[in-house]
C-alpha positions as CSV (number, residue, x, y, z in Angstrom):
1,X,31.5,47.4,1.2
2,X,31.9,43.6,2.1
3,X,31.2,44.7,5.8
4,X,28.0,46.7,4.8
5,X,26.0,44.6,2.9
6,X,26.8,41.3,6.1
7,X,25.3,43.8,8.2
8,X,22.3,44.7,6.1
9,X,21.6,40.8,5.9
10,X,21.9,40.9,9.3
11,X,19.4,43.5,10.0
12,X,17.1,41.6,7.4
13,X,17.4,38.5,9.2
14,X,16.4,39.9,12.6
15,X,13.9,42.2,11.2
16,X,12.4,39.0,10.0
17,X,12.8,36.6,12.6
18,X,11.0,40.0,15.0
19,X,8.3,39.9,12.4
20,X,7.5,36.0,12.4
21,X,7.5,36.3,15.9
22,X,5.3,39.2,16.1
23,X,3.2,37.2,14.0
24,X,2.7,33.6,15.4
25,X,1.1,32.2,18.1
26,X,-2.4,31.0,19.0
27,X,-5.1,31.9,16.6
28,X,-2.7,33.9,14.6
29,X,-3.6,34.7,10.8
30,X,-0.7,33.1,8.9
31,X,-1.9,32.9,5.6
32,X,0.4,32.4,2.8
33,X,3.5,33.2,5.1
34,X,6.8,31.8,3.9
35,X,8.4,29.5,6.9
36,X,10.6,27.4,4.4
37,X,13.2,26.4,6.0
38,X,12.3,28.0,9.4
39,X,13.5,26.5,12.5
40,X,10.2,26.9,14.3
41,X,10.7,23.6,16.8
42,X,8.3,23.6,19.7
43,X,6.1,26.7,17.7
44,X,2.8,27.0,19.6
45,X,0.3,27.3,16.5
46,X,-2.9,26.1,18.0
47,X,-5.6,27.3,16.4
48,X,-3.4,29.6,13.5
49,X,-4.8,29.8,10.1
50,X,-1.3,28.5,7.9
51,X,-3.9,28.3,4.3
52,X,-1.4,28.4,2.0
53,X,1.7,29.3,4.0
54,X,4.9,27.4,3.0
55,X,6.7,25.7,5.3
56,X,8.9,23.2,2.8
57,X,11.8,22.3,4.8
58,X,11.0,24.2,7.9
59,X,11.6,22.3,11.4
60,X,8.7,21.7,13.5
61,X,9.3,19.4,15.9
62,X,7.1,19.0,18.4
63,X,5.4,22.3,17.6
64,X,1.7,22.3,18.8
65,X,-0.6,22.6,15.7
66,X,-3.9,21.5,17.1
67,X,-7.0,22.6,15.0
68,X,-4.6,24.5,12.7
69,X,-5.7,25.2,9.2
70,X,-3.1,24.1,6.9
71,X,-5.0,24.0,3.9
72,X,-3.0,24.0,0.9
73,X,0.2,24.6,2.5
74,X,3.7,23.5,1.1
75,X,4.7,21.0,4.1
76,X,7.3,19.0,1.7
77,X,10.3,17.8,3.6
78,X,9.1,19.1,6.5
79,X,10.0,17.8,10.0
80,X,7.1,17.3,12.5
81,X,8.2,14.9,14.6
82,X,6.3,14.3,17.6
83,X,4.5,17.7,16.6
84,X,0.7,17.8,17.6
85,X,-2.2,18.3,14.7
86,X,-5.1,16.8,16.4
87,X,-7.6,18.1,14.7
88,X,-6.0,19.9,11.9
89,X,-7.4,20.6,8.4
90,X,-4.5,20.1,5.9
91,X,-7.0,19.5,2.7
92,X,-4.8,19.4,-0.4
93,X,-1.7,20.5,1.7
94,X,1.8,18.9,-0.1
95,X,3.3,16.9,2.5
96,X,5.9,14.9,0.6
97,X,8.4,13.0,2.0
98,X,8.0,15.0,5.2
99,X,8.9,13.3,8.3
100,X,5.5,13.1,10.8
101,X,7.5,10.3,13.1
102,X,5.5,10.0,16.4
103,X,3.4,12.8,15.0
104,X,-0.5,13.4,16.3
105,X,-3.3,13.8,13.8
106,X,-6.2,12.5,15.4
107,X,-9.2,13.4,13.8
108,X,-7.2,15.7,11.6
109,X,-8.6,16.2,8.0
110,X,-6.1,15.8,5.3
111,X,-8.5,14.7,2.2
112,X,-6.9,15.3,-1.1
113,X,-3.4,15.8,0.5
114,X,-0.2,14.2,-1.0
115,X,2.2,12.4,1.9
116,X,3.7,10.3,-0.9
117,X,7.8,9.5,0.8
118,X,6.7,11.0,4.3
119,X,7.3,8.9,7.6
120,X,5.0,8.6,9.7
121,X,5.8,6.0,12.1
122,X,4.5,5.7,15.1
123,X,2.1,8.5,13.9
124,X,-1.2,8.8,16.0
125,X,-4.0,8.9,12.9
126,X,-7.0,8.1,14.8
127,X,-10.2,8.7,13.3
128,X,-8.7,10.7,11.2
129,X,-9.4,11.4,7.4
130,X,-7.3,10.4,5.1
131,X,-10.1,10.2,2.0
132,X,-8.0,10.0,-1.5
133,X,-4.6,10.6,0.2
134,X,-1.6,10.1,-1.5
135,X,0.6,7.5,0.5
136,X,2.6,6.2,-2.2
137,X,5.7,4.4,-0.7
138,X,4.7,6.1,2.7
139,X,6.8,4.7,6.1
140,X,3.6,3.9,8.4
141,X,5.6,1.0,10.6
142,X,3.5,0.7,14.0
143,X,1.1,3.7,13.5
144,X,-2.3,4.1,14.9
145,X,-5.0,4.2,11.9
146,X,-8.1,3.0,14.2
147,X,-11.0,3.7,13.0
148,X,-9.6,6.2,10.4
149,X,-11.2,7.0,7.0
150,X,-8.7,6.0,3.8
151,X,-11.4,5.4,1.1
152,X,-9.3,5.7,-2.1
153,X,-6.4,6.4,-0.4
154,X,-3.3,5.4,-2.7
155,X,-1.0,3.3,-0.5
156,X,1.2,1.3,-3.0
157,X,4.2,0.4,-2.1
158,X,3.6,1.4,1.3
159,X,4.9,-0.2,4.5
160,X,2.7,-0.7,6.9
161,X,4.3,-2.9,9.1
162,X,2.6,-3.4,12.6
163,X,-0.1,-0.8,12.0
164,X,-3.3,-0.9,13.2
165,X,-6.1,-0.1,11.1
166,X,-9.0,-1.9,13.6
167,X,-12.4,-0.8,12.0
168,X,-10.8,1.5,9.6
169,X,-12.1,2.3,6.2
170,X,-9.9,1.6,3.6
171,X,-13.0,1.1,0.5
172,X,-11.2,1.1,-2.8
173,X,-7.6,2.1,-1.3
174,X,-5.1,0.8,-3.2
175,X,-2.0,-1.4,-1.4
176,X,-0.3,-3.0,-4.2
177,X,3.0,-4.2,-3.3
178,X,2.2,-2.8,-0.1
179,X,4.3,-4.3,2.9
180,X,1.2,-5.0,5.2
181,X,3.3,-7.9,7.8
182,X,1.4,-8.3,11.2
183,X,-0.6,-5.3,10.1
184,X,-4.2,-5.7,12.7
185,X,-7.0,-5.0,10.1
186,X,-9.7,-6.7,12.4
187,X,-13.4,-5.5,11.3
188,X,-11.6,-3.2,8.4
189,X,-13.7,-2.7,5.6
190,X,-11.6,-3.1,2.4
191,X,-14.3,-3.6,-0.4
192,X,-13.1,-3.6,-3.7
193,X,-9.5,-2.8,-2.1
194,X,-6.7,-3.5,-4.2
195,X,-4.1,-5.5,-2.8
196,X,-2.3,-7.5,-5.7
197,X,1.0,-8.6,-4.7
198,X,0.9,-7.4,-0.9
199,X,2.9,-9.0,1.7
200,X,0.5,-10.1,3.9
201,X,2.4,-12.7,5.9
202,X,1.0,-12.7,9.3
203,X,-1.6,-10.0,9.6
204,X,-5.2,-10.0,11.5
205,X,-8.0,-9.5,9.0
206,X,-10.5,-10.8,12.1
207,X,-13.9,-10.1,10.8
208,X,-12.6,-7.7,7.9
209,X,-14.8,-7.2,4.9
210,X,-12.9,-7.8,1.6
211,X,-16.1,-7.9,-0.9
212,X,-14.7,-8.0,-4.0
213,X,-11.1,-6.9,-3.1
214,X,-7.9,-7.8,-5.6
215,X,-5.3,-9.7,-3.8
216,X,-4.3,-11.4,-6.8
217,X,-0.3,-12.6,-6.4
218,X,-0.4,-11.6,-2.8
219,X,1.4,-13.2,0.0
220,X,-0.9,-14.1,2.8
221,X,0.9,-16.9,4.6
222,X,-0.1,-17.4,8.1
223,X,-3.0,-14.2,8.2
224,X,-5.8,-14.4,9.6
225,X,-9.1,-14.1,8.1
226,X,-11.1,-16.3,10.2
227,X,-15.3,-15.2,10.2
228,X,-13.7,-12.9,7.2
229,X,-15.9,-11.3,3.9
230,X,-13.9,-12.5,0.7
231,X,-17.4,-12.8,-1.3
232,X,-15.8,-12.6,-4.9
233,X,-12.7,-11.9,-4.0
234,X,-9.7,-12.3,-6.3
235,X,-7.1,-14.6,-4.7
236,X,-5.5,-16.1,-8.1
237,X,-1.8,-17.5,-7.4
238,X,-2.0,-15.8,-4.4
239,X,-0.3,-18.0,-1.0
240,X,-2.7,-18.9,1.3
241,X,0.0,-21.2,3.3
242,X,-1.3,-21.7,6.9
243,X,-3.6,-19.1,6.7
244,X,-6.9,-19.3,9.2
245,X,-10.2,-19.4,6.9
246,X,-12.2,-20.6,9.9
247,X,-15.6,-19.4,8.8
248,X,-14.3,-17.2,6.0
249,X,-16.8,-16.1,3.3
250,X,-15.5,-17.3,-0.1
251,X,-18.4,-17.3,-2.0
252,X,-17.9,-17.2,-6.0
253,X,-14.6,-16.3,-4.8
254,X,-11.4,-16.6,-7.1
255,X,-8.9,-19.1,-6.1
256,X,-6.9,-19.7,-9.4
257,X,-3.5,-21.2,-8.9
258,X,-3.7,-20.2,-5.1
259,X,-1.3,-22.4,-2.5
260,X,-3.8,-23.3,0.3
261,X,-1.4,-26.0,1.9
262,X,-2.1,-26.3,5.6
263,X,-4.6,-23.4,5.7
264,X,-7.8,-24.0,7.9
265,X,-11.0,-24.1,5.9
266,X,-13.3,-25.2,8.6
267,X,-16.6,-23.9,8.0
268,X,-15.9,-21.7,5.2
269,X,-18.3,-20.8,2.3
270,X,-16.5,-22.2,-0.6
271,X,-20.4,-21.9,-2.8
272,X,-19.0,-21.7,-6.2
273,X,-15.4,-20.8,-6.0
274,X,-13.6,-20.7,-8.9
275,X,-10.8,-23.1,-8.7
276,X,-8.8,-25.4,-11.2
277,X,-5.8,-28.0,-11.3
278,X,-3.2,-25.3,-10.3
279,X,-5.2,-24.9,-6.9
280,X,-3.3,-26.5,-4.2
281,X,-5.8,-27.4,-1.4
282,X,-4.8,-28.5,2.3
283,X,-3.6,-32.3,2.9
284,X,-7.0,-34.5,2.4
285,X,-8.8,-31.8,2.1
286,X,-12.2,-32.5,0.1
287,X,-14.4,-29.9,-1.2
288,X,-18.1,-30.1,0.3
């Protein structure tokens, strides 16, 4: 009896295993498939329509997913690392704490999808869109965000360590808390960003446009934000220690009980700031 029903789950399993195998591969209709916990590492899937499919759990390293459709799929937990999904569409897909390390999404679309937990260091997000993602607590250490689109993207608590979001678009994202050290936002555009109580320490904001952005509390010792756009931004209490405002834009900006010891103000625009006797400005500084 014991003996029968191992061998019926047995033939089960390798019925299965034929059937997904029958199934995949370029172009292949894939919809609403169940892959969870699948080993499916090195999978070529280029081109497959996955809408809906659920692949919680399911191992895919460096499978090939390249203009995939992964709409609304169940990707939580997943491992894709070093997988390829250049040019995927994974709108509203569930990718929680899912593990994209070295992973490439170039101009993939993910708008609307949830990567709250997931890793993707190292991760290859070019141009990609990332519109009103979830990246709550998200591992981006040294990934590649050039140029990419994260307008309301939620990236609090995030660590963002060494990422490079040159010309990205991060317009009303929100990075409180967010770990953001020697981060290169150089010609970013983070109007009306949220930022209160980021570590900041050391990153490149080169020409970056922070137009009414909240970086209230934040660390931002030693950043640079020379020839930056901080037109009305909030900077109360926040430490401005040795930080490079050559040129900066601080018009009607908020500067409440910020630390500005040893920072470089030459040549901001300091037009109506708002300031009071908890500012701390540089040694002999003077206010024009």
């Amino acid at each position: 009896m014991i003996l029968d029903q191992a061998m019926s789950q047995v033939s089960r399993h390798e019925q299965r295993t034929q059937l997904l195998q029958d199934r995949m591969g370029r172009g292949c209709d894939l919809r609403d498939m169940n892959f969870a916990g699948e080993n499916l590492t090195g999978a070529d899937f280029v081109g497959a329509d996955l809408e809906g499919a659920n692949l919680e759990g399911a191992k895919l390293t460096g499978a090939d997913l390249m203009g995939a459709n992964l709409t609304g799929a169940n990707l939580k937990g997943a491992q894709l690392f070093n997988a390829n999904l250049t040019g995927a569409t994974l709108h509203r897909a569930d990718i929680m704490d899912a593990d994209l390390t070295g992973a490439v999404l170039r101009r993939s679309q993910l708008e609307g999808a949830d990567l709250a937990g997931a890793n993707l260091a190292g991760a290859n997000c070019r141009r990609a869109d990332f519109t009103r993602v979830e990246l709550v607590a998200a591992k981006l250490t040294g990934a590649n965000f050039k140029r990419a689109d994260l307008t309301g993207a939620n990236l609090e608590g995030a660590k963002l360590t060494g990422a490079d979001l040159t010309g990205a678009n991060l317009t009303g994202a929100d990075l409180t808390k967010a770990d953001l050290y020697l981060a290169n936002f150089t010609g970013a555009d983070l109007k009306r960003a949220q930022l209160v109580q980021a570590y900041i320490r050391d990153a490149n904001f080169y020409l970056a446009n922070l137009y009414l952005a909240n970086l209230e509390g934040a660390n931002l010792s030693g950043a640079n934000f020379k020839d930056a756009n901080l037109t009305e931004a909030n900077l109360t209490g926040a430490n401005l220690k040795e930080t490079n405002l050559h040129g900066a834009e601080l018009f009607t900006a908020y500067l409440r009980g910020a630390l500005l010891m040893g920072a470089d103000l030459t040549n901001a625009d300091l037009t109506t700031i708002h300031y009071d006797k908890t500012t701390a400005w540089p040694e002999n500084f003077k206010l024009p």
